[in-house]
C-alpha positions as CSV (number, residue, x, y, z in Angstrom):
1,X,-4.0,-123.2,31.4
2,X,-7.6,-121.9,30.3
3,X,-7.3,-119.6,33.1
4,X,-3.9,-117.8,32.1
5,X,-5.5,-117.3,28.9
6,X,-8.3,-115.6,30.5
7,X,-6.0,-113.1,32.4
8,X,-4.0,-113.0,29.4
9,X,-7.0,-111.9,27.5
10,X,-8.3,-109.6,29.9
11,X,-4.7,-108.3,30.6
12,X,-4.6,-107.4,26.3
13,X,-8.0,-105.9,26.6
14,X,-7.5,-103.6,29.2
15,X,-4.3,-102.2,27.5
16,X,-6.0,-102.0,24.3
17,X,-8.6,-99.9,25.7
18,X,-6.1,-97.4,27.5
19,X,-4.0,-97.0,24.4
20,X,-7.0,-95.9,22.9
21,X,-8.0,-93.4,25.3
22,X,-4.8,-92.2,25.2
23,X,-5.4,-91.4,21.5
24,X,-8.4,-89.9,21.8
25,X,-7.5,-87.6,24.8
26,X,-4.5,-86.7,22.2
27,X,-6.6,-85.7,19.5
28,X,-9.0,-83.7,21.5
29,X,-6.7,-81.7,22.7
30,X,-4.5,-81.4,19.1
31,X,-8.2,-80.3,18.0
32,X,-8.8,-77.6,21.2
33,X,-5.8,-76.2,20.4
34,X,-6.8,-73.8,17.8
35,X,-4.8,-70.9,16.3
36,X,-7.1,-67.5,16.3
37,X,-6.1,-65.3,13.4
38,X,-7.6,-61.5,14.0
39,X,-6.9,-59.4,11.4
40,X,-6.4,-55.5,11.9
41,X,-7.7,-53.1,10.2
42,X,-5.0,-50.5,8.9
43,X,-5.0,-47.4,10.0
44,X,-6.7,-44.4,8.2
45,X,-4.6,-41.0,8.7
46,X,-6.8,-37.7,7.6
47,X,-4.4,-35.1,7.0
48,X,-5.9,-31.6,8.1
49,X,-6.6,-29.7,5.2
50,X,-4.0,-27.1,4.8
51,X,-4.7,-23.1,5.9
52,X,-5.0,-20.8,3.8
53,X,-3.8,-17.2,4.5
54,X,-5.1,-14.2,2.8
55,X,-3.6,-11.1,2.9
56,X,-3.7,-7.9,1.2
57,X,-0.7,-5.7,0.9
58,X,-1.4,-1.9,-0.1
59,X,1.7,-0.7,-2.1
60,X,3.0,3.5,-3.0
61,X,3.8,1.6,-6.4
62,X,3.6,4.3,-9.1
63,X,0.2,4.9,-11.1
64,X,0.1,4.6,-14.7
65,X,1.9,7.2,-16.8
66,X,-0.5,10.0,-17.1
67,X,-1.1,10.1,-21.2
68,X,-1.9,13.2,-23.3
69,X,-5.2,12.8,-23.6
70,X,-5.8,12.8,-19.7
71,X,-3.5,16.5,-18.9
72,X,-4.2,19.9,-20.2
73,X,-1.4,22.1,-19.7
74,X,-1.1,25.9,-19.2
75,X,1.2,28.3,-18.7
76,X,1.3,31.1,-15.8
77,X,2.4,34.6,-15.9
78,X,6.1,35.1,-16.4
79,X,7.9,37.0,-14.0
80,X,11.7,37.7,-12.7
81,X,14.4,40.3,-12.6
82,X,18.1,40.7,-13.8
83,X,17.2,39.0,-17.0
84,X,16.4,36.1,-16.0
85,X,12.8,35.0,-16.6
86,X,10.7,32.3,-15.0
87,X,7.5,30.9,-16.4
88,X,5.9,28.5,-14.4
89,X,3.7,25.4,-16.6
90,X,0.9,24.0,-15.0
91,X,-0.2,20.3,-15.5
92,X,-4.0,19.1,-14.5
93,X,-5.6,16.1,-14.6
94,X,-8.4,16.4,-16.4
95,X,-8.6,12.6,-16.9
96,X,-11.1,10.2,-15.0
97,X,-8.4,7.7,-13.2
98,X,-5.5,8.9,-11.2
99,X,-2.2,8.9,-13.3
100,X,1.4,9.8,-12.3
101,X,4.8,12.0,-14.4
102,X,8.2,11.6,-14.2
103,X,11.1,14.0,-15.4
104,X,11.3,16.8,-17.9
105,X,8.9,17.6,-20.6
106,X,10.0,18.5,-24.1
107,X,9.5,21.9,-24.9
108,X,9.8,23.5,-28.2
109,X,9.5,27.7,-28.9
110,X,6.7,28.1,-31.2
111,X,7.2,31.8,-33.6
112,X,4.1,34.4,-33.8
113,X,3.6,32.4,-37.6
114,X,2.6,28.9,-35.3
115,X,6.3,27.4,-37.2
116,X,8.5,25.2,-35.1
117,X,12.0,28.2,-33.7
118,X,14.5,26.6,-32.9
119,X,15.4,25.4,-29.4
120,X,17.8,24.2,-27.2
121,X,16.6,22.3,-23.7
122,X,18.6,22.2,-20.6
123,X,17.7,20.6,-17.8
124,X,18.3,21.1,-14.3
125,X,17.4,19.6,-11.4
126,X,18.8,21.1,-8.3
127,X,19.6,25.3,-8.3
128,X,18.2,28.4,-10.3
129,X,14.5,28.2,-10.1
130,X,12.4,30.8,-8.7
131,X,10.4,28.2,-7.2
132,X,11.9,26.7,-4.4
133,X,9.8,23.1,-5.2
134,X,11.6,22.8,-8.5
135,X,15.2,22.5,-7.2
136,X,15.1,19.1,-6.8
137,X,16.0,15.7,-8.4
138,X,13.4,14.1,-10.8
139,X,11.1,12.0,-8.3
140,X,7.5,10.6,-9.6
141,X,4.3,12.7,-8.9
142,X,1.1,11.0,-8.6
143,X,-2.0,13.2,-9.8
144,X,-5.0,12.1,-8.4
145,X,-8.5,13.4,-10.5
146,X,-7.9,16.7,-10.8
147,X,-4.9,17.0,-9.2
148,X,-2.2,19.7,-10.8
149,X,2.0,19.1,-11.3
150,X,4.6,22.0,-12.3
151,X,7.4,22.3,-14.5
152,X,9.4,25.8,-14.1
153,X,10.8,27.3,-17.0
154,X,13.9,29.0,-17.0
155,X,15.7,31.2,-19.5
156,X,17.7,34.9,-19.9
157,X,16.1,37.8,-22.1
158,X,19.7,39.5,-21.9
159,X,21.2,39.6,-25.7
160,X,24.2,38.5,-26.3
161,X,27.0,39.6,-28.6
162,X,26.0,42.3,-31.2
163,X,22.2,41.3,-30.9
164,X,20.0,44.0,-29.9
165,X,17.0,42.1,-29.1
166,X,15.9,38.4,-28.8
167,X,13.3,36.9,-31.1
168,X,9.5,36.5,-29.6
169,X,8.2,33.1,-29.4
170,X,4.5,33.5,-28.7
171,X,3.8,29.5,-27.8
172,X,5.1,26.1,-26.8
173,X,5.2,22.1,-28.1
174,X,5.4,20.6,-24.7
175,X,5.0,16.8,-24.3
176,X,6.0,14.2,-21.9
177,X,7.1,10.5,-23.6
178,X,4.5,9.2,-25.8
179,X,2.4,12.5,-25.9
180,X,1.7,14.3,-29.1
181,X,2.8,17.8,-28.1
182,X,0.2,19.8,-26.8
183,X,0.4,23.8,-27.4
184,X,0.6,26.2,-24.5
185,X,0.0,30.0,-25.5
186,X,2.8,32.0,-23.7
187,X,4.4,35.0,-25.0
188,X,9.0,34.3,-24.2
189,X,11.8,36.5,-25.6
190,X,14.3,33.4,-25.1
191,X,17.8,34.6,-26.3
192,X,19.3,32.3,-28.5
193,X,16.1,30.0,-28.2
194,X,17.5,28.5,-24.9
195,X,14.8,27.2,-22.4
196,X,15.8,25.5,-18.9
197,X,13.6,23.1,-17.1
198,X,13.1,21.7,-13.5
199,X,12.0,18.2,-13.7
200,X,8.3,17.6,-13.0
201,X,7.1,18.6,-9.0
202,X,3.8,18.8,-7.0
């Protein structure tokens, strides 16, 4: 009997000893297996600063309206045949920057006594000038420093009706929009104080 309960003893021992082995082995390798955690860094995206383009465009844009102050204006020798008359007006600029005109100048007969005759203004564009650079449609001229412009003057020295003579104007008001007139000394025998004017040409 004392021996059975040796091998018993022995017999409990041995399985005591393998159970815990069994639990050990278990928890070293619940231990060894270890969960890594990588972290990643987040991505950084440098946009390319954007290009800039320069570029520098040269226009024909009109100048600035040539003012008063920056033309003088004259008048050249009358001259034509079968009574009509042509009298050419000369614009110069006498101004320091570059300017530009458009149109038909006002122009108003002045009598020998400096007093305001009276007018009337037609203007034409196209036919009936002497000079062959006036028949045309209003366009802008550009005067550079110094540069000159022309405005033909048309008008008949033929009477009309009973009249035996037509009166003498012996100067003009002549002014573009915004000018203060400026006088021109020009001897005209308008009849009927009508003038006709080209527009404006270089």
């Amino acid at each position: 009997m004392k021996r059975w309960l040796v091998v018993l003893g022995v017999l409990l021992g041995v399985a005591a000893a393998g159970f815990g082995g069994f639990a050990l082995g278990h928890h070293q390798r619940a231990a060894a297996s270890t969960t890594t955690s990588t972290t990643v860094s987040p991505t950084t995206t440098t946009a390319a600063a954007p290009t800039t383009s320069s570029s520098t465009s040269t226009t024909t844009a009109s100048l600035v309206r040539c003012g008063a102050g920056a033309i003088t204006v004259t008048a050249g020798q009358g001259q034509g045949a079968a009574g009509t008359i042509s009298v050419p007006l000369q614009f110069a600029n006498t101004g320091s920057t570059p300017c530009s005109l458009f149109g038909s100048p006002t122009v108003t007969l002045l009598a020998p006594s400096g007093q305001v005759a009276p007018t009337t203004v037609q203007v034409r564009s196209t036919t009936g000038f002497a000079d062959a650079g006036a028949n045309h449609a209003a366009a802008v001229v550009n005067l550079a420093v110094g540069g000159t412009a022309q405005v033909d003057l048309r008008y008949s020295d033929v009477p009309v009706g009973s009249a035996r003579s037509c009166p003498t104007a012996t100067g003009l008001a002549v002014a573009f929009p915004g000018w203060v007139p400026q006088q021109v000394t020009v001897t005209t025998t308008p009849c009927g104080g009508v003038i006709v004017t080209s527009p404006v040409f270089s």
